[in-house]
N, C-alpha and C positions, 0 to 999 in steps of 0.2 A: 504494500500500500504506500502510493508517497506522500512526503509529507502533507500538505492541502488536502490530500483528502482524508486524513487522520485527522485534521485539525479539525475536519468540517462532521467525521463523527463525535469529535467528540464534544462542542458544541452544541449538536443535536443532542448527545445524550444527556448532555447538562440541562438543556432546558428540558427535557424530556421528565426526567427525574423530576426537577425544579416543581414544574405543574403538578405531575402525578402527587408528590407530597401534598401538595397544596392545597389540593382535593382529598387529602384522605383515601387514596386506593391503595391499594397492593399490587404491585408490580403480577399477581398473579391475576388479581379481578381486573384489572388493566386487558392483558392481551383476552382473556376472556370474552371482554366486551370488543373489542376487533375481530372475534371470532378464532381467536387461537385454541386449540385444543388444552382441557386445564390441565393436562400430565404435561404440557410442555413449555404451556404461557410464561411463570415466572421465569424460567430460564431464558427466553427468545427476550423479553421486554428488559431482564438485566443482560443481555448480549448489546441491546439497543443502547441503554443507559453509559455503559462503560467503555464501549467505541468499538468492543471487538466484534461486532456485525455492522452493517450499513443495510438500513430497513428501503425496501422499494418505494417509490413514489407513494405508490397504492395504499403502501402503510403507511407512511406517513400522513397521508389524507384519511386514513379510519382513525389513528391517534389524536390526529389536529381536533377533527368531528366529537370525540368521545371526552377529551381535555377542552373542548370549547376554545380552541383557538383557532386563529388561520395556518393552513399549513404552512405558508413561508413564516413562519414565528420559528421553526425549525430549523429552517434552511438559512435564515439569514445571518451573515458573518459579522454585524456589528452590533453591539450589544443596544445600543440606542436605537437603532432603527427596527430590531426586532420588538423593544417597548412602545415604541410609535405602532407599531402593527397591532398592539395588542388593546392598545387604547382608541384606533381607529376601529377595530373590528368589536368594541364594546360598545359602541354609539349606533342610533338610528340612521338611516340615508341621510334626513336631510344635515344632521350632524358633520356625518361625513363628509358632505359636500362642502360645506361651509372649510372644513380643517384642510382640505384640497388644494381652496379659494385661497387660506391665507397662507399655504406653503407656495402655490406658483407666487404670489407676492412676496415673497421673498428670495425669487431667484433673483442670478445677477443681471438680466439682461429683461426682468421683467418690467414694464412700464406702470 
């Protein structure tokens, strides 16, 4: 595995864990509710946590679903911008739109 994409398990596993505590499950009722078989859920979901597997897209979007976040909360490599994702995907549309509105205002070339 090279580096980058180590870093980018284990990242995922960090927030991975992160939520799942946060919520009160167990890495076993976890993969469970993704549909993992329970003779093997805790072990696949601590493979996921710890960086020594990299979970497919697919899982990663049952995980996101079942943790209540967006999948790119996972995938994203900066720790801010995965918190922006997580407070954008807590708000209503028109919410959202509006936090859209004031981030193009502040780009550099925005008028």
């Amino acid at each position: 595995m090279i580096k980058q994409q180590q870093d980018f398990t284990l990242v995922f596993g960090q927030r991975l864990r992160k939520r799942r505590q946060e919520l009160g499950l167990s890495q076993e009722a976890l993969g469970v509710a993704i549909g993992i078989d329970e003779s093997c859920s805790r072990t696949r979901i601590s493979r996921y946590e710890t960086g020594k597997s990299e979970p497919a897209l697919a899982i990663g979007q049952l995980l996101a679903g079942v943790l209540g976040v967006p999948v790119g909360y996972f995938y994203c490599d900066d720790d801010l911008e995965a918190e922006a994702l997580l407070i954008i995907h807590a708000v209503n549309a028109d919410q959202k739109r509006r936090i859209v509105e004031t981030l193009r205002g502040c780009l550099p070339d925005a008028s």
